[in-house]
C-alpha positions in Angstrom: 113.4 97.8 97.3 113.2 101.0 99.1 111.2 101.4 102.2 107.5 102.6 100.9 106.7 104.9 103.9 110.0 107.0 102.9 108.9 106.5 99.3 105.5 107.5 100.4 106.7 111.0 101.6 109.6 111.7 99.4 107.0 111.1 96.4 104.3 112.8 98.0 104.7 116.3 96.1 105.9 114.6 92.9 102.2 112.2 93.3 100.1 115.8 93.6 101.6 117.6 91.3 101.4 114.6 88.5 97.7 114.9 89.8 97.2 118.9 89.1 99.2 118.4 86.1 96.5 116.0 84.6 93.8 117.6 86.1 94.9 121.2 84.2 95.9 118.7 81.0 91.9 117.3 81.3 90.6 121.0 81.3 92.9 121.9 78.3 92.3 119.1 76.3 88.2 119.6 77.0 88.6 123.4 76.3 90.6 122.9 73.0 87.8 120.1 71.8 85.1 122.9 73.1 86.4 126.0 71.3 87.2 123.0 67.7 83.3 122.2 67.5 82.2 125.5 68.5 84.1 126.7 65.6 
């Protein structure tokens, strides 16, 4: 088991950028569905 407040900072950047990545991936995904049923 590694030590979690070394985990906690060494996985900092990976943890937010997972988060933007789903966070862009949520506005895709709505904007495809948008621009399908507008069509």
């Amino acid at each position: 088991m590694v030590n979690r407040t070394t985990t906690k900072f060494s996985d900092l950047p990976t943890i937010i950028g997972i988060k933007i990545v789903n966070l862009i991936w949520e506005n895709v995904k709505k904007s495809v569905l948008f621009a399908l049923k507008a069509e």
